[in-house]
Every structure is written in C-alpha cells, then in structure tokens.
C-alpha positions in Angstrom: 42.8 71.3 160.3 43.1 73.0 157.0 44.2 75.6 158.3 47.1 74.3 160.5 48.0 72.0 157.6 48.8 75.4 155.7 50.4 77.1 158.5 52.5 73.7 158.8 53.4 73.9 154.9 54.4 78.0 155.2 57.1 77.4 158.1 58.3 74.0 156.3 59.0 76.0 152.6 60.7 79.2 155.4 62.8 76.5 157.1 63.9 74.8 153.6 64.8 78.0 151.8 66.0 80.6 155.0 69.9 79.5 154.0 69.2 81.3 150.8 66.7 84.2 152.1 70.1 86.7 152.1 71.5 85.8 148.7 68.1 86.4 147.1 67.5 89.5 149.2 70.7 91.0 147.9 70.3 89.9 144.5 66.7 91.5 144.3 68.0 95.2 145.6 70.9 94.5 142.9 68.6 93.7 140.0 66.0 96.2 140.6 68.6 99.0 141.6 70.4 98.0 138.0 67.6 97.5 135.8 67.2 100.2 134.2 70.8 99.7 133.0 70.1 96.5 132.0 67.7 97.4 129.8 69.8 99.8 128.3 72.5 97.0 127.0 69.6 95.0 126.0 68.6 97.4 123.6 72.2 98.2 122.6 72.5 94.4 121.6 69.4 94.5 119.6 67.0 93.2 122.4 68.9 89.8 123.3 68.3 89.3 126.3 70.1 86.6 127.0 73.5 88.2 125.7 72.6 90.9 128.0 72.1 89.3 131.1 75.4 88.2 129.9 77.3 91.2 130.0 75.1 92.0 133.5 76.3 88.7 134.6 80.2 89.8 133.7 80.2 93.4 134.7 78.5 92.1 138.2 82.0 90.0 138.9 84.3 91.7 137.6 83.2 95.0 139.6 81.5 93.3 142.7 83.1 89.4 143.1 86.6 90.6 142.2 87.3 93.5 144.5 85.4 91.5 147.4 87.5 88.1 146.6 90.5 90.8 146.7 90.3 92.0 150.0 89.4 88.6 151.4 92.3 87.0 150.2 94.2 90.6 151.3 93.3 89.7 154.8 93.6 86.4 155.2 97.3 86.2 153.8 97.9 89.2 155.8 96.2 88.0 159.2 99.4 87.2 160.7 101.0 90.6 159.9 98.4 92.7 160.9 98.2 91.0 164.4 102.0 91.0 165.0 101.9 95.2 163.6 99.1 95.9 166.0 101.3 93.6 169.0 104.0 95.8 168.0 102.7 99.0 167.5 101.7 98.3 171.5 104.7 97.6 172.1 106.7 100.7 170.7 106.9 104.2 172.9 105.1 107.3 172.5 106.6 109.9 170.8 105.9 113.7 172.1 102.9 115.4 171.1 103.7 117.4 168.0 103.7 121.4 168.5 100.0 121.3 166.7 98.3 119.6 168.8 97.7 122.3 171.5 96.5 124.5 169.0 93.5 122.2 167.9 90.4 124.7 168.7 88.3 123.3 171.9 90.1 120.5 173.0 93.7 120.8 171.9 95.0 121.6 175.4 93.3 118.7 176.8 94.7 116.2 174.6 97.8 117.6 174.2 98.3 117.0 178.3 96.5 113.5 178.2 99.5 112.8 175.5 101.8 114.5 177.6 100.8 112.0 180.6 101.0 108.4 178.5 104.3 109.7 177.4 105.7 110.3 181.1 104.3 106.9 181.5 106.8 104.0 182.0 107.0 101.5 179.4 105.8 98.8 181.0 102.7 100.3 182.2 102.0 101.7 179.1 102.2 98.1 177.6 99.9 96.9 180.2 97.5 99.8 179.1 97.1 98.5 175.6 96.8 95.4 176.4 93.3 94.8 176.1 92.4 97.1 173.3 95.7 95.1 171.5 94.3 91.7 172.4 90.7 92.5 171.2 91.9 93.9 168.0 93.9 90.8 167.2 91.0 88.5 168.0 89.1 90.7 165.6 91.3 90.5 162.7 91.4 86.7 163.1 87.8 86.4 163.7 87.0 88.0 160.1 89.6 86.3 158.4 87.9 82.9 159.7 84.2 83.8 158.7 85.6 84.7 154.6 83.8 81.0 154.0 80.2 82.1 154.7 80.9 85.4 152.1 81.8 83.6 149.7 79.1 81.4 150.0 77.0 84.3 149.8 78.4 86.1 147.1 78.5 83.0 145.1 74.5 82.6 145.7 74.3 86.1 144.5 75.9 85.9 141.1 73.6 82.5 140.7 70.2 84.4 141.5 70.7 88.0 140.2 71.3 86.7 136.5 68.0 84.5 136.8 66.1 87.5 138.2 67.6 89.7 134.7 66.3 87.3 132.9 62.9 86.9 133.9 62.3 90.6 135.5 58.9 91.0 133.9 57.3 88.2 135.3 59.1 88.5 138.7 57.6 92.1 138.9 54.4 91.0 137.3 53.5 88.9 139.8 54.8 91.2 143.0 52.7 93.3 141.8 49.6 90.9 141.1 50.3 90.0 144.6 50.3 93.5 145.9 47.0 94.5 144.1 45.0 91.1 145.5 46.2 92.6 149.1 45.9 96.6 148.9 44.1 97.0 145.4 45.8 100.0 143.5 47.5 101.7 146.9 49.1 98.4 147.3 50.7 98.6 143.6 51.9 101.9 144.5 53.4 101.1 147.2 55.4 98.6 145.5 56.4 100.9 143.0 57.4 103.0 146.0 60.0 100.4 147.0 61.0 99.8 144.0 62.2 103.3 143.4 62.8 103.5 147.2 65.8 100.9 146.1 66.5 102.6 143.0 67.2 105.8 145.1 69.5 104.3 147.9 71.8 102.2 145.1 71.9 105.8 143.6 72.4 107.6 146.9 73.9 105.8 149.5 76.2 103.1 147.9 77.5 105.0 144.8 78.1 107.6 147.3 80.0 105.7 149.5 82.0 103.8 146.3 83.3 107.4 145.4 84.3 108.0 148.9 85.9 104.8 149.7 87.9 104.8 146.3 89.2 108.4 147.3 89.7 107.3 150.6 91.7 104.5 148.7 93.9 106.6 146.5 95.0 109.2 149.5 95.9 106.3 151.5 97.9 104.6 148.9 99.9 107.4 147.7 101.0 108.8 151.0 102.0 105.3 151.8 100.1 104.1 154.9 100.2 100.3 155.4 97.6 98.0 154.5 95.9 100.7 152.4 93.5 98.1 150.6 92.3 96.8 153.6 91.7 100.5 155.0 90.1 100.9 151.5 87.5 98.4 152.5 87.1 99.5 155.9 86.5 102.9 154.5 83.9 101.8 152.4 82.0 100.2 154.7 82.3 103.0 157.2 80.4 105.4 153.9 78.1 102.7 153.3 77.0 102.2 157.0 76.5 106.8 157.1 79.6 107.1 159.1 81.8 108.4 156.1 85.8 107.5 155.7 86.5 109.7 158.4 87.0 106.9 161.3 90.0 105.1 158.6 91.5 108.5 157.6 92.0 110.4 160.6 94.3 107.2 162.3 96.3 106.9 159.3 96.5 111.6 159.4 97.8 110.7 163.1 100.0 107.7 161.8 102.0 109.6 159.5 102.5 112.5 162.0 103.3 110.3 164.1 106.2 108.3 161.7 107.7 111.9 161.1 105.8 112.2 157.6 104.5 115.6 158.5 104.0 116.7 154.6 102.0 113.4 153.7 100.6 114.3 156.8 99.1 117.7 156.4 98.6 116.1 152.5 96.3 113.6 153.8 94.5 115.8 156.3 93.2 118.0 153.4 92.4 115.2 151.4 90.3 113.6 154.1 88.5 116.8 154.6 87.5 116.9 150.9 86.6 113.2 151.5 84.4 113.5 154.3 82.7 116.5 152.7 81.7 115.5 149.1 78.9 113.0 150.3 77.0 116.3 151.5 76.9 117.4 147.8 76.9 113.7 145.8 74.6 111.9 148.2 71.0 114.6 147.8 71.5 114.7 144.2 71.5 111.0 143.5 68.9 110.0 145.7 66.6 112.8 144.1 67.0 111.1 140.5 66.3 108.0 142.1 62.9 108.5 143.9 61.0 111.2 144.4 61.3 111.2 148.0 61.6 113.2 151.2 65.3 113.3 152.0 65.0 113.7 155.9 62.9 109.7 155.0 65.5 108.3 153.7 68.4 109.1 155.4 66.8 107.7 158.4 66.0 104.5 156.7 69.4 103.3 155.6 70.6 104.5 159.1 68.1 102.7 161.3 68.0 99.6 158.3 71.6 98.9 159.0 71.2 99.1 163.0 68.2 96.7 162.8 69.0 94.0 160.2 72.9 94.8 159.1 74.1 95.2 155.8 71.0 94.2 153.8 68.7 96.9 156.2 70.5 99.8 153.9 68.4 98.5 151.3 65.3 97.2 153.7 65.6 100.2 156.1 64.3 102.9 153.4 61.7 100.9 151.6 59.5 100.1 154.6 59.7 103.9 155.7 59.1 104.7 151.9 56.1 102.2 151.8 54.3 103.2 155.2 54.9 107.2 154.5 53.2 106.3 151.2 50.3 104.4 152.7 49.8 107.2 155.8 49.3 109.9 152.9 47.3 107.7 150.8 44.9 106.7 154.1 45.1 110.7 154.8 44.4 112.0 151.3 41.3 109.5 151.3 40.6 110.8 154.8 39.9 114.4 153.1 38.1 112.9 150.2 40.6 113.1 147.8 41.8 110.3 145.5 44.8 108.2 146.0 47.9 108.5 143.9 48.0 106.7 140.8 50.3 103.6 139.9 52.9 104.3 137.7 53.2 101.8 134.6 54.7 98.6 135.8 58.6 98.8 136.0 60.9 96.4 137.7 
C-alpha cells in the first residue's frame, strides 16, 4: 500500500508540473551551456550575483526573446502575403531553362528536359500541377502563424526559470549530483559531469554553429534582395540547427533570382551559399572539442537522432544520453579489465 501510495504521488507531481517540463528543460541546457560565462560577469561585478544574473537575465532577451518575438510578429503580419505570393507564384508561367542548366555535371541534361517539358505545358495544366504542393504550403504558413501563442508561452517560462536556475546554480548541481552519487556512486557523478559538458559542447558546437550560418545566410539574402529574407533567415537557422545547413533556403532563392533575370545576384549568391554551406565543416569540430572532450562521430549522431526523436529540445537531450551511456560502457569495460574508473572532475554546473 506504501508503495502504490508513492507511485500514486510520483505520477500526481508529473501530471501537475508536465505543462512546464519544456520550459525547464530548455532553461537548464541554457544555464548550464552559459555558465561558465556567467561566472565570468559575476566576477567582473565584484561577485554580485544578483546584478549578474541581471545582466544574464538582459543579454538572454535581448539576444534570444527579441529576434524570436521578431520573426513571430514577421509572420504573422505577413501570413496573408506569403500565401497570396506562393498562390501567385503558381499561378505565373515558366520561363525557359537558362543556358546553364544543361551544363550542371550528372544531371543537368535531365533537368534541363524535365524544365523543358513543364514549360511546353499549357497553363492550365500547369496550374492544376501546383495545386497541391500550393495549397499545402499555404495551410503551412497559416498553421505556424496560429501556434505563435504556445511559443510565447514557452519562451516566456524560459526567461522566468533560467534566471532562478543562475541564481541558485550551486545547489541545483549540488544536489544532481548528490542524487547521481546515492544511484551510481562516483561513475554516476561522472556521468553527470559528462552531460554537463556533453551540453556545454553542443551549445558550443551545434547552435553557435548554426547562429553563424543562419546570420550569413541572412545577410546574402538580404543584400541580393530576395523577399521575405527574415523569415528565410529563420528558416535557415533552423535548417543549421536541425544538421541540414542553410542549403535547403539558399538554393530556392539562387534559383529565384535566376529565375527574375537577376543573373549577377544570382551567381553572387551561389558563391556565397557555397561558403555558407561549407564553414560548419571547419567551425562546428573546433567548438565541440573546447566544449567536451568527446568522440566527434558520438556526438554528431546525438543531436541528429535527439532532434528526430524528441524535436527541438533532443539537440540538447540527443548527445547527452549517448555521452552518458558511452561513458558508463567504458567505465563497466575498464572495471571489466581491472582497471579503475575515471575520476570525477570537481563539481561544476
């Protein structure tokens, strides 16, 4: 009866705080990924913590709420637009391929007769082609623009939690890690530690990564003068962050402008999404190594197959429990050979 009485209480706490299980997930990765800076402002302000958790607090929503309440507003106000462009763009006729196209290595002949084909297509029956693909992409654009509540919602919870978890970081980690020890004894601290710098290394790796490429992405798109270029900005960023790079925003907007006639701010672009598409390769290795010392090939994996399996947060999730379990199957085969287990580090957040 005990028992069940406890099992009763466990999923009664889970029901009552599961609306805020997100916000605190995110604000964790955010603190812990950013403490180290933190720390540093604290001791630039003479070790007040409270007046550096306020700067935290500031920095956090002017560079995260800001640009996020941005783009929401963006595409709401521009929900109408974008679905009567896309309606339109359906709508218009296709131009020619361009002489270029048949020289693309591999499969420029094939797509240069495919082209060839929707062009000797008659207008109506082109229409009815795009149809669906039209009709989906408008029922997309109005189905983000009507979840922006929940975001903000979210992103509210997260500038609430993250300056509490600043504040008391110590005894937050303090007691993970008391946790931790009464479970696996010293491996388990490690292992925390693990996913702690597991975090560390993805914020490094993976999202500064993908900032740099979507604010690139950003600047090309802008100054060659594609439409909608913040909202591409966004989509470009979240195309980096989920390992698919701003290629997939670029190249449409490459074909766009060749398409409009803008054949230099074509070609301009082109080169310019190459460099984009390319600097991750030499950004992304060298920030994850500062922030864990950790098999690449482990965590690559991780914020690939994180994101698949629980979204947005799993970029954060993904690498930690693959950093946690590669940890405990060396630590199980190191004691297998006789040899001691790692030691904890000194207790960080």
């Amino acid at each position: 009866m005990v028992v069940l009485s406890i099992v009763l209480l466990i999923i009664a706490c889970g029901w009552v705080v599961l609306p805020f299980v997100p916000a605190t997930v995110w604000a964790a990765m955010l603190v812990i990924a950013t403490w180290p800076m933190m720390t540093w402002v604290q001791r630039k302000l003479r070790g007040r913590r409270g007046l550096a958790v306020l700067v935290m607090t500031l920095a956090l929503f002017l560079i995260f709420a800001v640009p996020l309440l941005v783009a929401v507003v963006e595409v709401v106000s521009n929900t109408d637009r974008m679905a009567a462009w896309v309606q339109g763009l359906a709508a218009s006729s296709l131009p020619p391929a361009p002489a270029w196209v048949a020289g693309i290595p591999l499969v420029g002949a094939k797509v240069a007769a495919k082209w060839q084909e929707l062009v000797s297509l008659p207008h109506e029956e082109l229409a009815a082609r795009a149809a669906p693909y039209t009709s989906a992409a408008v029922k997309w654009i109005i189905g983000r623009a009507g979840s922006v509540g929940a975001t903000l919602v979210q992103l509210f919870l997260i500038i609430i939690i993250a300056p509490v978890l600043w504040a008391y970081g110590e005894s937050a980690a303090h007691g993970v890690s008391a946790f931790a020890a009464r479970l696996g004894g010293e491996r388990g601290e490690h292992a925390i530690r693990l996913g702690g710098q597991a975090i560390r290394a993805v914020a490094l790796g993976v999202v500064v990564t993908a900032l740099i490429q979507g604010v690139l992405a950003g600047v090309g798109l802008a100054i060659a003068g594609v439409p909608f270029a913040a909202i591409l900005s966004a989509l470009a960023l979240l195309t980096s962050i989920a390992q698919l790079g701003p290629t997939p925003v670029l190249v449409p907007a490459v074909i766009w402008l060749f398409w409009s006639g803008h054949t230099g701010w074509g070609i301009a672009l082109a080169v310019w999404t190459l460099l984009c598409a390319t600097i991750d390769n030499v950004v992304r290795p060298v920030l994850i190594k500062r922030g864990a010392d950790l098999p690449l090939l482990l965590i690559l994996p991780g914020v690939m197959g994180g994101l698949i399996a629980f979204g947005v947060v799993g970029l954060f999730v993904g690498p930690v429990v693959l950093a946690v379990a590669y940890t405990l199957l060396t630590a199980w085969v190191k004691g297998a050979d006789g040899t001691a287990a790692p030691a904890a580090a000194a207790p960080t957040v």
